[in-house]
C-alpha positions as CSV (number, residue, x, y, z in Angstrom):
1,X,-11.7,13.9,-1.8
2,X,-13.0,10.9,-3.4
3,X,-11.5,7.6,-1.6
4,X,-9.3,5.0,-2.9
5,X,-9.1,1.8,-1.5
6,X,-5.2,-0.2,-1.0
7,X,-4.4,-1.6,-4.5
8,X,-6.6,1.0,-6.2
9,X,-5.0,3.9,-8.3
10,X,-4.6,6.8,-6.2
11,X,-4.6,5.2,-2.9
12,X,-1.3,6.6,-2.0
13,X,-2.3,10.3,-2.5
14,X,-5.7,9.7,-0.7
15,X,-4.2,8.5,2.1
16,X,-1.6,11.2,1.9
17,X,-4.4,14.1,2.2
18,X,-6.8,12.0,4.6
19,X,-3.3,11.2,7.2
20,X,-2.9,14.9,6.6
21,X,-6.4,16.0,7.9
22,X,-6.5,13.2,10.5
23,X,-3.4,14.9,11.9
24,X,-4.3,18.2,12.1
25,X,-7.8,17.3,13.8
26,X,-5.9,15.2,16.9
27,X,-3.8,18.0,17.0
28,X,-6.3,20.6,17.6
29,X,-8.6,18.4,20.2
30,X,-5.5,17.7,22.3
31,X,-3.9,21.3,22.0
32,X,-7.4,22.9,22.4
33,X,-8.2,20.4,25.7
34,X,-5.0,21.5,27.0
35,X,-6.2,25.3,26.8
36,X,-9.5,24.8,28.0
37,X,-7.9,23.3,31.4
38,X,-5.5,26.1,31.5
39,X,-8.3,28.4,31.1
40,X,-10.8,26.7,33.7
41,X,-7.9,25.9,36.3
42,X,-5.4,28.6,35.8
43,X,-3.0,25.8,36.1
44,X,-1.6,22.5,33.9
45,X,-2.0,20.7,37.0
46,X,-5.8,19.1,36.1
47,X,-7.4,16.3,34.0
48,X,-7.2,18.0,31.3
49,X,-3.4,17.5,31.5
50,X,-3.9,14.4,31.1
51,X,-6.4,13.8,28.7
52,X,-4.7,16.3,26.5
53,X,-1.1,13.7,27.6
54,X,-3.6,10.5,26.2
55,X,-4.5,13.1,23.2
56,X,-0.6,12.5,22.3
57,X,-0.6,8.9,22.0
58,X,-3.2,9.2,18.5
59,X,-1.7,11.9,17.8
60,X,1.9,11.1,17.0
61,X,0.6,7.8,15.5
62,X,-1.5,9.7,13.0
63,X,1.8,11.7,12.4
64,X,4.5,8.7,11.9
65,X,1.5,7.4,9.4
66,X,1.1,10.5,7.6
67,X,4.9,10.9,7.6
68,X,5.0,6.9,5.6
69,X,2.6,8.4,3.4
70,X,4.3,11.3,2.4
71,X,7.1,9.1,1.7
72,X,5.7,6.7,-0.3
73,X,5.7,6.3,-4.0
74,X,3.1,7.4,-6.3
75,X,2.2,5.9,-9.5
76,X,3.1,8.4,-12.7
77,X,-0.4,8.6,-14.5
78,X,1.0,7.9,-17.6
79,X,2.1,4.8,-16.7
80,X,-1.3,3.6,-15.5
81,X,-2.7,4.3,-18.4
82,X,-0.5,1.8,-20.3
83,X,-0.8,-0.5,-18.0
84,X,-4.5,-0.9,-18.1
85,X,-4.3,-0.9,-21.8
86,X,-2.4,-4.4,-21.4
87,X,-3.6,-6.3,-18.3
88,X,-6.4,-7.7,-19.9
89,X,-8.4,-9.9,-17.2
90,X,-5.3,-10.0,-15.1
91,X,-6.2,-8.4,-11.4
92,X,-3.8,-5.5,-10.6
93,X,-3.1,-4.0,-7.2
94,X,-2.0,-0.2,-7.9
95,X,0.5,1.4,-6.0
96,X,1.7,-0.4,-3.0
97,X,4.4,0.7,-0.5
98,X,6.1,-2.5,0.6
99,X,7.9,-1.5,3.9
100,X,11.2,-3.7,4.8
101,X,13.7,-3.3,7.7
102,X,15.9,-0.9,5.6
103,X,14.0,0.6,3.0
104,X,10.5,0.9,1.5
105,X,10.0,-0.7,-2.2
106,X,7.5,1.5,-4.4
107,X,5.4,-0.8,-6.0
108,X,3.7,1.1,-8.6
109,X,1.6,-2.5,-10.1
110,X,1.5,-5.6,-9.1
111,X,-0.2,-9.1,-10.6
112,X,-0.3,-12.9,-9.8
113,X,-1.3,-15.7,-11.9
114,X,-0.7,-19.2,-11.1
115,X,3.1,-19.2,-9.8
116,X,4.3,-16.3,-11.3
117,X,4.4,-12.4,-8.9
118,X,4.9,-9.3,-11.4
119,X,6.0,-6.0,-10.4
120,X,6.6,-2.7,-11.8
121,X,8.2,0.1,-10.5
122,X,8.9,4.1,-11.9
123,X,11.6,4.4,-9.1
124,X,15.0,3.6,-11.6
125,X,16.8,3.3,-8.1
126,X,15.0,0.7,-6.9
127,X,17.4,-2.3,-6.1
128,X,15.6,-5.0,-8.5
129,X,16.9,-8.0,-6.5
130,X,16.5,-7.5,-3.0
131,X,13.1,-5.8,-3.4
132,X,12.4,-9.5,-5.3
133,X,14.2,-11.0,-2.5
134,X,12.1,-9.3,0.2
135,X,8.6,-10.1,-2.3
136,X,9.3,-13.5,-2.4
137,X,10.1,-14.2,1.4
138,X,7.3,-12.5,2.4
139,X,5.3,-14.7,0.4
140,X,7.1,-18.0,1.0
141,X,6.0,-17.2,4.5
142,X,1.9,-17.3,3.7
143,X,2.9,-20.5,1.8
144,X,3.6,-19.6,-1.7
145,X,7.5,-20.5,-1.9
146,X,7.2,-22.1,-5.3
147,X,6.0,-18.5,-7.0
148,X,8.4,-16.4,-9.1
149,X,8.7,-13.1,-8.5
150,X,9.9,-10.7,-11.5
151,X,10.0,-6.7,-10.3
152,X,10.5,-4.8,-13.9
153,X,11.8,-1.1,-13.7
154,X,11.1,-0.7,-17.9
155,X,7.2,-0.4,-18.3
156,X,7.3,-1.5,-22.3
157,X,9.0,-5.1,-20.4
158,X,6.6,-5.0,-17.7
159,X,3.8,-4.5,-20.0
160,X,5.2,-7.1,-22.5
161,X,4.8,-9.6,-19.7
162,X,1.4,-8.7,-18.9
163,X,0.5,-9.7,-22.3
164,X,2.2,-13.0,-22.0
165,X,0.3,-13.1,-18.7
166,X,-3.0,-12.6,-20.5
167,X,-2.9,-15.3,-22.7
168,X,-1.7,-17.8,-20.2
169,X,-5.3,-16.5,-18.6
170,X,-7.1,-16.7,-21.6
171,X,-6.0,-20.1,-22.6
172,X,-6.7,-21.3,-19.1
173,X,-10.2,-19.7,-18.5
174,X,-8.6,-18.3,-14.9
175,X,-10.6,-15.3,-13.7
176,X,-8.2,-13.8,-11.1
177,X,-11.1,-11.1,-9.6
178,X,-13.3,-13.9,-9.4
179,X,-10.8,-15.4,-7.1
180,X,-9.9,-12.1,-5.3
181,X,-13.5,-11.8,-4.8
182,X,-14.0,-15.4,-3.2
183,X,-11.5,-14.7,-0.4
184,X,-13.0,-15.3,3.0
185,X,-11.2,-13.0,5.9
186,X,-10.0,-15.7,8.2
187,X,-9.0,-18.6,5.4
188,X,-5.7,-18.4,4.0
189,X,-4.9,-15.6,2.1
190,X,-4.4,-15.7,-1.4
191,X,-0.7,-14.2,-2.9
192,X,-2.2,-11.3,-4.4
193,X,-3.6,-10.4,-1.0
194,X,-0.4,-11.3,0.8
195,X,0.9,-8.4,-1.6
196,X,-1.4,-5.8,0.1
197,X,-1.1,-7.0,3.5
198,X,2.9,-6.7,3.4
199,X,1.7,-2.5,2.0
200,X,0.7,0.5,3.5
């Protein structure tokens, strides 16, 4: 299982099968702790008990996680392909599972340059403006209430934009990895990585 890193392609199905495995392992230690006091006390009425009732608490996290996982969108291959045919020197975070009070938004690409927050998504249903909405109050709130924020749903428009995006780069010599790469944990965060932060 080879691992994928938030914003990478993939991440969403590596974190599927790892959640998956992690699962199953707490679930075996606390159900198998649980029968070894049975076995040694003839009785539920020992430590074990309780450290097999601790066992729980990881446990059922692990689960809801795996459960958000399974859940989430993935990004059709297909559609990855086309869209590292067009971004250029853009920096694109891959598949990210934006979580809001009501529903999840399946962000299957993502790129910022200068003011402007573009997103694509395969899910048709997706409702376009309140998953901007939600994008763009999320940023506002790390300071970047200025930005625009376009989510497409058609991948020729999305990567018609990225195009347009690239040449804005080009002509202004901006290396957006460069950037992504000079963020200190701790200083403010730049959009890009306000976009993961607000993921799975």
């Amino acid at each position: 299982m080879k691992k994928a890193y938030k914003g990478e392609f993939g991440y969403i199905e590596y974190a599927r099968k790892f959640s998956i495995i992690r699962t199953i392992i707490c679930l075996v230690i606390t159900i198998g702790i649980f029968i070894v006091g049975l076995i040694i006390y003839k009785s539920n009425k020992s430590a074990f008990s309780i450290i097999a009732a601790l066992g729980c608490l990881p446990t059922g996290w692990s689960a809801v996680n795996m459960i958000m996982y399974l859940r989430a969108g993935v990004l059709k291959k297909e559609s990855y392909k086309k869209i590292e045919a067009h971004k250029g020197g853009l920096y694109i975070s891959y598949e990210l599972e934006m979580t809001a009070y009501e529903t999840n938004y399946h962000i299957g690409a993502a790129t910022v340059l200068e003011k402007n927050v573009i997103c694509y998504t395969d899910y048709k249903e997706t409702d376009i403006a309140e998953c901007e909405k939600h994008i763009h109050t999320c940023i506002s709130q790390g300071g970047y209430s200025s930005y625009t924020v376009k989510v497409f749903n058609d991948i020729d428009k999305f990567c018609a934009r990225l195009d347009q995006l690239e040449a804005m780069r080009a002509a202004s010599g901006i290396d957006p990895k460069a950037i992504e790469d000079a963020w200190v944990a701790g200083t403010t965060e730049t959009c890009a990585h306000i976009l993961k932060s607000i993921s799975l």
